[in-house]
N, C-alpha and C positions, 0 to 999 in steps of 0.2 A: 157189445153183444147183449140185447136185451130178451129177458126171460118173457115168458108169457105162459096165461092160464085164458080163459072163457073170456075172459074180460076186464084184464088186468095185464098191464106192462110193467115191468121192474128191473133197472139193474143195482145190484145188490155187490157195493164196492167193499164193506165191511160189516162185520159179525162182531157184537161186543157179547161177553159172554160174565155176566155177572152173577156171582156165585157167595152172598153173604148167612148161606143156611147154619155152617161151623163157626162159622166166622164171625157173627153177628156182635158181639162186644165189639171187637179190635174195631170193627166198620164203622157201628156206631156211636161208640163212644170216642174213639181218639180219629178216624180219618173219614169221616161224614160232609165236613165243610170242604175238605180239600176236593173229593168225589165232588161234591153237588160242583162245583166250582169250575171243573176239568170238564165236565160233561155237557156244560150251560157253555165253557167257551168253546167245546167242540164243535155244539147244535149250532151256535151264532156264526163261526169261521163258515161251518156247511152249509149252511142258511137254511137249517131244520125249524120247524116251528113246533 
């Protein structure tokens, strides 16, 4: 079931909700590589560019 506006089609299978505003040491400093890492294999598995 695809959404639609004026001029645009989309379906929208997931919502990542990234939230490093309190958080921003922990993210940064200790789990930055592992994020980048998760996120690059997700886009490639989905064939996001």
């Amino acid at each position: 079931m695809a959404n639609s506006l004026a001029h645009t089609k989309w379906v929208c299978k997931y919502h990542i909700v990234f939230t490093p505003k309190y958080r921003r040491k922990i993210i940064y400093n200790q789990l930055r590589l592992d994020i980048r890492t998760i996120l690059k294999d997700l886009c490639k598995w989905k064939g996001v560019e």
